[in-house]
NUKE-904185 format. One record per residue: z, y, x of N, C-alpha, C in turn. Coordinates in steps of 0.2 Angstrom, whole numbers, padded with zeros to 4 digits, always signed. Layout:
<romis>
ZYXZYXZYX
...
</romis>
This chain:
<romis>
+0122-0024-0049+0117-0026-0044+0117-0021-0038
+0116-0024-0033+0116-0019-0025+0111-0014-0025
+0111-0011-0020+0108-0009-0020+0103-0011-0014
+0095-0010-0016+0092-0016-0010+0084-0012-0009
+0085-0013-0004+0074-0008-0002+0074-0014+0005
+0069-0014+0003+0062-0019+0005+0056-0015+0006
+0054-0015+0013+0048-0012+0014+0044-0017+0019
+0036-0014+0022+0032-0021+0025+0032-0018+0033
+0030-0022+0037+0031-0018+0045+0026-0011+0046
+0024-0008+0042+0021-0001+0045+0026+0007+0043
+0031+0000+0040+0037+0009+0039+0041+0008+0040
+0041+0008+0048+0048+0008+0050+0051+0013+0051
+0048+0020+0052+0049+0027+0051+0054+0030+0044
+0049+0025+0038+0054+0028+0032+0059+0025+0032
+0061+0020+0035+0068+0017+0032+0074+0020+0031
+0076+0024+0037+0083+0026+0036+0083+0033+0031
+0078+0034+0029+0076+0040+0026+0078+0038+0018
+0075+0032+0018+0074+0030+0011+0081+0028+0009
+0086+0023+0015+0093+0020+0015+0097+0025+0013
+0094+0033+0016+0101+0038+0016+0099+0040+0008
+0094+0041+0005+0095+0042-0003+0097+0038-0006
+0096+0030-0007+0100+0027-0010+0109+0025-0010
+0111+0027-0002+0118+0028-0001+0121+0034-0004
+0117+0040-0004+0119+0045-0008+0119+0046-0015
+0115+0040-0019+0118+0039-0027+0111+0043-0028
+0106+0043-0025+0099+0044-0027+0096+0039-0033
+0090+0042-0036+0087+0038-0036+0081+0033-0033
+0078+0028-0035+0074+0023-0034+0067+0027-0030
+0064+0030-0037+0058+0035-0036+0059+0040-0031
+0064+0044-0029+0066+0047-0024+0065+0043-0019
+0072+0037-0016+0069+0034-0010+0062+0031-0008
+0060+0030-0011+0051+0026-0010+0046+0034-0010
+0050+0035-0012+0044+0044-0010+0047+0044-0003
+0053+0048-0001+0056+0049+0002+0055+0045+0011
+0055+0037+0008+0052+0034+0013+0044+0033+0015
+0041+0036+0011+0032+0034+0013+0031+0040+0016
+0035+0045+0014+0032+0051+0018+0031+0052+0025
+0037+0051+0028+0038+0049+0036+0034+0047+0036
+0030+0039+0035+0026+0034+0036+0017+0037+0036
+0019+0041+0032+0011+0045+0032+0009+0050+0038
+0017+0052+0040+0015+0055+0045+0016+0055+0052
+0018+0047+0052+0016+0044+0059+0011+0044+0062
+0010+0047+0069+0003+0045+0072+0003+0038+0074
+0009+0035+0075+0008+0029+0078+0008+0022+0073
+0005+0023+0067+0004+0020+0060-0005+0021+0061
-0009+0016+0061-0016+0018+0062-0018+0017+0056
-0017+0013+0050-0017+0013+0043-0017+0018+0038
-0011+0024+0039-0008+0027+0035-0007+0034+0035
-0011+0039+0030-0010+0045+0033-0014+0048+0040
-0009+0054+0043-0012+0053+0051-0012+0050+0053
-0017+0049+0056-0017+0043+0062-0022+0039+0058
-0023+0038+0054-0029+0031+0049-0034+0032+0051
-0039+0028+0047-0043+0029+0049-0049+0030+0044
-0056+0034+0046-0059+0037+0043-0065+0029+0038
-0070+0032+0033-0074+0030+0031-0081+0028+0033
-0086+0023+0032-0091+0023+0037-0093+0031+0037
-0094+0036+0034-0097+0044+0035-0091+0048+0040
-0086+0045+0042-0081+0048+0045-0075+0053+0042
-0075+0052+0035-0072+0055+0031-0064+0053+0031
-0060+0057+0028-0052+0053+0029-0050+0053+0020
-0052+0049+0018-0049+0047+0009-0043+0043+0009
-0038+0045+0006-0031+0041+0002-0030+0039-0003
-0028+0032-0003-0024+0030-0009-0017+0031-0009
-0014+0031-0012-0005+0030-0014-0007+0029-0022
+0002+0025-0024+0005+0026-0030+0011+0026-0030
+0015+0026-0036+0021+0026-0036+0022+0023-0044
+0028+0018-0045+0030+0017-0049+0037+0015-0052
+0039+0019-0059+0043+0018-0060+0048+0013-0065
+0051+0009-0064+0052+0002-0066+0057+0002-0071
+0060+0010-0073+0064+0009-0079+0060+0009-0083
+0055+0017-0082+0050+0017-0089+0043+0014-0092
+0041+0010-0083+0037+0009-0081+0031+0013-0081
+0031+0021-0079+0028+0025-0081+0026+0026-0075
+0019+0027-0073+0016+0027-0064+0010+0032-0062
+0012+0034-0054+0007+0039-0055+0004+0036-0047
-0004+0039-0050-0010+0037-0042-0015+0040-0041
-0017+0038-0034-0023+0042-0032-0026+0039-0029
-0033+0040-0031-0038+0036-0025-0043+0041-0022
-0047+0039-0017-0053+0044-0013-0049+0053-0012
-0041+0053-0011-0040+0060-0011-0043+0062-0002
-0045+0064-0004-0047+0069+0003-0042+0073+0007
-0040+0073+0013-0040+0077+0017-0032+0079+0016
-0027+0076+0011-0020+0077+0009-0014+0072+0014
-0010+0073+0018-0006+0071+0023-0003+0066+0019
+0001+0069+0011+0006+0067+0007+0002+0062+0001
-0001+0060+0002-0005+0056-0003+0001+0056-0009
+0005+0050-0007+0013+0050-0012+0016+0055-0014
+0014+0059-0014+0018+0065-0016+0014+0068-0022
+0007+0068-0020+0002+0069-0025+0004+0062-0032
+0005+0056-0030+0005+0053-0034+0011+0054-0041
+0016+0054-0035+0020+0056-0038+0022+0063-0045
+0019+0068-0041+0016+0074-0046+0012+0071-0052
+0009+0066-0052+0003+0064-0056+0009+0060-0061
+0013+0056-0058+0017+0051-0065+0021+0059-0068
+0025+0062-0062+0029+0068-0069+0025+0074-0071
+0021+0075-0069+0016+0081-0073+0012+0080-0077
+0007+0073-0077+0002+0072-0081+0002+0067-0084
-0002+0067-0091-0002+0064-0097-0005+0055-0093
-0008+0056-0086-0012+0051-0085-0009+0047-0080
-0012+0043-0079-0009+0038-0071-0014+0039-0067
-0019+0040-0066-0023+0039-0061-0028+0043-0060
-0027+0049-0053-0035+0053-0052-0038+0051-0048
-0042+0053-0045-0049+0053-0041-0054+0057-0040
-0054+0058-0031-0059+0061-0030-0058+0069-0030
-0062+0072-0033-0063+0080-0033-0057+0082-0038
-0056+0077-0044-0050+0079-0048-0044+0077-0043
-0040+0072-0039-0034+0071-0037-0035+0077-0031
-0042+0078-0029-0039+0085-0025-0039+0092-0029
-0041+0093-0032-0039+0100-0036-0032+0101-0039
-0030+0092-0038-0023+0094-0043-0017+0093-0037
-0019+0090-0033-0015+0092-0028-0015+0099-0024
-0019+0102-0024-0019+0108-0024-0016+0113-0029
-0016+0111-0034-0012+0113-0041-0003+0113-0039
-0003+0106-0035+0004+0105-0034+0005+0108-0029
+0003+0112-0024+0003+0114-0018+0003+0110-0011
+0001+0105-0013+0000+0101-0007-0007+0104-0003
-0009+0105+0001-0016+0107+0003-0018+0104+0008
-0024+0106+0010-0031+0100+0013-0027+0102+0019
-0028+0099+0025-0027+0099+0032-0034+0095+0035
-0033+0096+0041-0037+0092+0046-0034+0084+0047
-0036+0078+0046-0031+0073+0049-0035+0067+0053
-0039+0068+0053-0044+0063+0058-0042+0064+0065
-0039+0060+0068-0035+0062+0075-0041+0061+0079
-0040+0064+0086-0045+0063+0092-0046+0056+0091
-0040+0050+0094-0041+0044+0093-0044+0039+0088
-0043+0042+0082-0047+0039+0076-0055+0041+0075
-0056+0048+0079-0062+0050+0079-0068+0046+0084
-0063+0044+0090-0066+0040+0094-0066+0032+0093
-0063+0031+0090-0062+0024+0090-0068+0022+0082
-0068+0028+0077-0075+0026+0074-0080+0026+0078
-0082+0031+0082-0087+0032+0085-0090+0029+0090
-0085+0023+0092-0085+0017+0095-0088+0011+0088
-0086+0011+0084-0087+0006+0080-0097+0008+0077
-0097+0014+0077-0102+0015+0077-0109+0013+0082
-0106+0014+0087-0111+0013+0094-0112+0006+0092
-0109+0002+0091-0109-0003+0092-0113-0007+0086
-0110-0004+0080-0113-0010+0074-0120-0005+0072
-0121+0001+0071-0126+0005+0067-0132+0003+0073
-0138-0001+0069-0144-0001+0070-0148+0001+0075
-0152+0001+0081-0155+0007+0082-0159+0010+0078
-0162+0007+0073-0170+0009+0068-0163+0014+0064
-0160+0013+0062-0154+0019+0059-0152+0025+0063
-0150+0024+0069-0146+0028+0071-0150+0036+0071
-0157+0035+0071-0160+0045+0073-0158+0047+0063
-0157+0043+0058-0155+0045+0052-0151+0043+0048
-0144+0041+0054-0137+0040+0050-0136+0048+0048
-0131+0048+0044-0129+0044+0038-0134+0040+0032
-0140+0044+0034-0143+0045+0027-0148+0038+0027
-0144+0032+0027-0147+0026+0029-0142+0020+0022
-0145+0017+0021-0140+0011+0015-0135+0009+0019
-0133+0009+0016-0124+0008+0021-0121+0003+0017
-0123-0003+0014-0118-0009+0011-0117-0015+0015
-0124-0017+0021-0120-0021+0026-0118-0017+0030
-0116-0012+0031-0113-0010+0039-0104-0010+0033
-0105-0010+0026-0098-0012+0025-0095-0019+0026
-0100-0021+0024-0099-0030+0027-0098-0031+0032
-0100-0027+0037-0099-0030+0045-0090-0026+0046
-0089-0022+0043-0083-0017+0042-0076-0022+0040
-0079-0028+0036-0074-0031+0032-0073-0037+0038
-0076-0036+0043-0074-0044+0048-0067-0040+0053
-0066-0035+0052-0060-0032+0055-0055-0031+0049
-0054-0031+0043-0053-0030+0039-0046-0032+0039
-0044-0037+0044-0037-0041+0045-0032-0037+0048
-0034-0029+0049-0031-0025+0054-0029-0019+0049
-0032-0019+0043-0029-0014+0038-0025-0014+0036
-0019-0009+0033-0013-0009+0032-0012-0007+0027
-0007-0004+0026-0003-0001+0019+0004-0001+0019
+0007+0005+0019+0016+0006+0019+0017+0003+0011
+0023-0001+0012+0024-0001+0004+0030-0003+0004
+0034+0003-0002+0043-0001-0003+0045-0002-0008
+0050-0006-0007+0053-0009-0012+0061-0004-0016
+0064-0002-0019+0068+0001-0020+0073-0001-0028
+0079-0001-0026+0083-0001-0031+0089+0002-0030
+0091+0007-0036+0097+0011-0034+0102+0011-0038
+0107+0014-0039+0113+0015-0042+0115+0012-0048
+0109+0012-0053+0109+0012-0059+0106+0004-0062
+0105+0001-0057+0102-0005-0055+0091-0004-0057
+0090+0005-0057+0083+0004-0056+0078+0003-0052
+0073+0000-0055+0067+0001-0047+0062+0002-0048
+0060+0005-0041+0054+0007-0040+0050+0004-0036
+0042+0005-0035+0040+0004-0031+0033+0008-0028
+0032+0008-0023+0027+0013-0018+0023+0010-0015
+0017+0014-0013+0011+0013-0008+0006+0018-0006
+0005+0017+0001-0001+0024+0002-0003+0022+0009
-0009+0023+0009-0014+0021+0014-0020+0024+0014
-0022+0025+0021-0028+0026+0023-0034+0024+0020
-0034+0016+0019-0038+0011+0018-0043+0007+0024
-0045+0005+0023-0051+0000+0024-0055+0003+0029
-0056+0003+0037-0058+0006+0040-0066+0005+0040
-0071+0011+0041-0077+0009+0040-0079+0007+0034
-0074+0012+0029-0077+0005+0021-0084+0011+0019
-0086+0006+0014-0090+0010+0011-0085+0016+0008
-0089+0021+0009-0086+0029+0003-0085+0028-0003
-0078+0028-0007-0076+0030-0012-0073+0023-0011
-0072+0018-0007-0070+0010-0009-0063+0013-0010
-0060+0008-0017-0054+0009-0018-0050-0001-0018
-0043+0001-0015-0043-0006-0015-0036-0006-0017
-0030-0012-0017-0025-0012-0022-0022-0008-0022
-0021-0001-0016-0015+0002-0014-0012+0007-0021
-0018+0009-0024-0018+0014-0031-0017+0010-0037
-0018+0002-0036-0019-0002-0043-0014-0003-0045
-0011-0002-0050-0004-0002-0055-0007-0010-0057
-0002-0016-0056-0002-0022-0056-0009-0026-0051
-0009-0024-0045-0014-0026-0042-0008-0026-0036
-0008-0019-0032-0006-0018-0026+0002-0017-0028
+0004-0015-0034+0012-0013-0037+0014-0015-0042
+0021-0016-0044+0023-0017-0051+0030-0017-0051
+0032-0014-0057+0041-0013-0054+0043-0015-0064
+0046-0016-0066+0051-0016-0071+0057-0019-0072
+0063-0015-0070+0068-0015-0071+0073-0021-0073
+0069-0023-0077+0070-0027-0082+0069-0034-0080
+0066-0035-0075+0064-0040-0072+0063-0043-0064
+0059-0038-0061+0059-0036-0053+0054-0033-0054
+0053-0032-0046+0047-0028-0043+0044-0031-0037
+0037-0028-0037+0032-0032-0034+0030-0029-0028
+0026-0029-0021+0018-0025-0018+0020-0029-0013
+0010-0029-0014+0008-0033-0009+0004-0027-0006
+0002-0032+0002-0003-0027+0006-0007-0035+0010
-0012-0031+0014-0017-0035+0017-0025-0034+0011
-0028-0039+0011-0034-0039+0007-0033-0037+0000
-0035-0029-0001-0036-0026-0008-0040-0030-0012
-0044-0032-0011-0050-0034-0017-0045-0041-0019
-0044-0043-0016-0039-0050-0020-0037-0051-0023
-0029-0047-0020-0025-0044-0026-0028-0041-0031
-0033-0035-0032-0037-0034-0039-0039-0040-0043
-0042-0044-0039-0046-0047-0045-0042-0053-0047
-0034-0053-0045-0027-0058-0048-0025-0054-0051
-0024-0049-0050-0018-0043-0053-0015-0047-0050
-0010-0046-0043-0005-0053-0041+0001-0050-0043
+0002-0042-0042+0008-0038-0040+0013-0041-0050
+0008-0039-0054+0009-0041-0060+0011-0048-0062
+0005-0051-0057+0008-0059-0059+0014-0061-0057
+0016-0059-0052+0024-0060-0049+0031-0057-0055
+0028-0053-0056+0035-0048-0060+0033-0053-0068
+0028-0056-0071+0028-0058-0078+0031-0068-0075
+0030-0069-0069+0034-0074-0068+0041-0076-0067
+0044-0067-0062+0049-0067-0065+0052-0067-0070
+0049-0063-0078+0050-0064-0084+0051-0071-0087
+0047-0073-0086+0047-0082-0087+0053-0085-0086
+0057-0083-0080+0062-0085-0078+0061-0090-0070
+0055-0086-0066+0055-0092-0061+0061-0087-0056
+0060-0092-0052+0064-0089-0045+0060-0085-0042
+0061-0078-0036+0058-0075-0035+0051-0079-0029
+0055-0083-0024+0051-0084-0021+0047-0089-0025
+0047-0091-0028+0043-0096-0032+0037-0092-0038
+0040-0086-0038+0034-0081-0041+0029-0080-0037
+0033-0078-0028+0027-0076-0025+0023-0082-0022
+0026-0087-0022+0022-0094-0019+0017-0094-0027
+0016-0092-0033+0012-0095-0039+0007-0089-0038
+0009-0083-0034+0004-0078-0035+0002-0079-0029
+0003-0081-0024-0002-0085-0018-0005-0089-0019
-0003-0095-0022-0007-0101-0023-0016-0098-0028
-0012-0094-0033-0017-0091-0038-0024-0089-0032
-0022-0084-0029-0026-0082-0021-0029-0086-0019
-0025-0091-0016-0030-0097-0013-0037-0100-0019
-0036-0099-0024-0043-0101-0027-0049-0098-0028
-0045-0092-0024-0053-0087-0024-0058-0090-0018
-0064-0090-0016-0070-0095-0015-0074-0091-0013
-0076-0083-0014-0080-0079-0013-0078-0073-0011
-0081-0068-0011-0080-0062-0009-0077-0061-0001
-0071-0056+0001-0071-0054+0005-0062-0059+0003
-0061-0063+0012-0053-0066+0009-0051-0064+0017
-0045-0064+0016-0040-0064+0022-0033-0064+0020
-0029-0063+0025-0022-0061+0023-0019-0056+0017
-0014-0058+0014-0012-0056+0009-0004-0056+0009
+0001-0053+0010+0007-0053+0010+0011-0050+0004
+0015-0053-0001+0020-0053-0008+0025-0050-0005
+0029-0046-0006+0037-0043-0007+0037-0044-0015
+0043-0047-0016+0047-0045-0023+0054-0046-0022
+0057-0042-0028+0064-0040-0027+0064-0045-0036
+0070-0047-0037+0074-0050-0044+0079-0046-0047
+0081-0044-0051+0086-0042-0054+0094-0044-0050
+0094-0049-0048+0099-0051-0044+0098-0048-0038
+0094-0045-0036+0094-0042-0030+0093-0048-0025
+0089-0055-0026+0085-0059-0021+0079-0055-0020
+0077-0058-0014+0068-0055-0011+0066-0061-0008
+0060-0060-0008+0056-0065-0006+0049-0061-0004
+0048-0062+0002+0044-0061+0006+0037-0066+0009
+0033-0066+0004+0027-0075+0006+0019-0071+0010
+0015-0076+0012+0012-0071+0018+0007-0079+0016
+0001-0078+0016-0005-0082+0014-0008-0086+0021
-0008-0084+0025-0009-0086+0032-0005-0082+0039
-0003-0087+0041+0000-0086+0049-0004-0078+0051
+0000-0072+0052-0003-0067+0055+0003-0064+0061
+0007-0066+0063+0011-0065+0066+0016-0058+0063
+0017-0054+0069+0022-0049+0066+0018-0045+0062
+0013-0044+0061+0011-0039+0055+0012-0041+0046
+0016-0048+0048+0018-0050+0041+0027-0047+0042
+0027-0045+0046+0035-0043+0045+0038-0040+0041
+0044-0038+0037+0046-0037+0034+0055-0033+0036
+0057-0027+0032+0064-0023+0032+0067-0026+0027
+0074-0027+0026+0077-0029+0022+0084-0023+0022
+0086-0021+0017+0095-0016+0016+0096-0018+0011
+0105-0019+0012+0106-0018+0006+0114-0014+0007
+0116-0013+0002+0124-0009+0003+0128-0012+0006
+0131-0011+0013+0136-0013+0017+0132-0015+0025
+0126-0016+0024+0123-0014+0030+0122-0010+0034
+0124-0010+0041+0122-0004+0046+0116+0000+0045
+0112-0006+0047+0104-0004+0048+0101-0009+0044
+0093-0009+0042+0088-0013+0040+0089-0019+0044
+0087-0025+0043+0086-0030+0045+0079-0032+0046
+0075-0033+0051+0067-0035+0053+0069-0044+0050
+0064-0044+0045+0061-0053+0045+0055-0053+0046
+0055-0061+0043+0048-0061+0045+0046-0067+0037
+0042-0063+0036+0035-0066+0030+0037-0076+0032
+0039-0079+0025+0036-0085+0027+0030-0086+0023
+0028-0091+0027+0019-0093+0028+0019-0097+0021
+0014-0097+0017+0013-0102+0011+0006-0101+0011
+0003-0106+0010-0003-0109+0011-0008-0108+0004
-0003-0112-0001-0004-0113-0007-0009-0116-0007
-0010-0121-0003-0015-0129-0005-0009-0135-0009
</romis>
């Protein structure tokens, strides 16, 4: 098998980064680190890392995971506070700890454990552009005792922008013909405190098995949670469907949800054969774009998401 990485339009940054570990006989779990890093620490990413954007209380929390598709052994984070490397954190969590998943006070104590440390990351521009979204949606009868006000519909009013959310996430297969696969985001701007969405969810936002393919999506986190889609794609592959036919079955599934919070949802998957397919739930123009490499190419290739509706 080639070798092949697949990432979604907000890492543009990691590409080459991630291309030259795989050319150098890296591994999988290395380039998908390797490439999310840069990504997080673009300013000009408003999703991810620096540059993201804050909570309704104007806090800066991250998700990342990482997983690995020979063992299928995975490590994540949700609500980490104030850590540039989210991914990296993650990443420490699959090789150091018996667990897959921290949270909160634990994923910051242990990223401090691994020496990754707190920083400032709220930029000027993220600071104001919350505090523009503030003026605008918070209440008067609230405003003389924000924060300390019930704050569930101003997250509803947060999810009519929710189309603008993002999440780096890559695809990876290396030498050995293993893979892996990544994700790490800001989240959900304006969400409610501690909201966790698919970017940390092992078979939600991610899924990799070697043995079959790998998956991640980005766009609407709740969705995917409540499909497991990243999952359903990779157990379709196992079935023996074709790739893009796995992600038109985990889209279709999508389209039946009726309630909650719905919007765009974009599938990457990679097959054992090193096909991809890239499916996108509704028209969103370039933000459903998509990098494609594989060995013998110069550079990544830009596509673009085909639309599947799944009616």
């Amino acid at each position: 098998m080639a070798l092949v990485l697949v990432a979604n339009s907000e890492s543009r940054a990691g590409i080459e980064p991630a291309r030259r570990v795989l050319e150098a006989k890296g591994s999988a779990l290395d380039a998908v680190e390797r490439g999310i890093r840069p990504v997080e620490a673009d300013l000009s990413v408003r999703t991810v890392g620096r540059g993201g954007a804050p909570d309704l209380l104007g806090n800066m929390e991250f998700d990342a995971a990482i997983m690995d598709g020979r063992t299928r052994r995975a490590g994540a984070v949700s609500a980490l506070r104030d850590r540039l490397h989210a991914i990296s954190v993650a990443r420490q969590v699959l090789e150091r700890l018996p667990h897959v998943m921290l949270v909160g006070k634990g994923a910051s104590r242990f990223a401090d454990e691994v020496g990754i440390k707190a920083e400032p990351l709220l930029t000027e521009q993220a600071r104001a552009a919350h505090n523009r979204w503030l003026e605008t949606h918070v209440r008067a009868e609230d405003r003389d005792f924000w924060p300390d006000v019930p704050l569930a519909s101003y997250a509803w009013a947060s999810s009519k922008d929710y189309a603008k959310a993002g999440t780096t996430a890559f695809i990876a297969v290396d030498v050995k013909a293993d893979m892996a696969v990544g994700t790490s985001t800001s989240g959900w701007a304006q969400c409610y405190p501690g909201r966790v969405g698919d970017t940390p969810i092992i078979g939600a936002g991610l899924y990799a098995d070697s043995r079959y393919g790998a998956c991640v999506c980005t766009g609407v986190g709740e969705m995917t949670i409540r499909t497991g889609a990243a999952r359903t794609v990779v157990a379709l592959l196992k079935a023996g469907a074709r790739v893009r036919d796995a992600c038109a079955d985990a889209l279709a599934d999508l389209s039946e949800l009726a309630e909650g919070v719905l919007g765009p949802v974009v599938v990457h998957a990679v097959d054992t054969s090193g096909a991809c397919a890239v499916l996108c739930n509704q028209d969103i123009g370039r933000d459903s774009s998509w990098f494609y490499w594989t060995e013998g190419m110069a550079e990544a290739a830009l596509r673009q998401a085909e639309v599947f509706g799944g009616g």
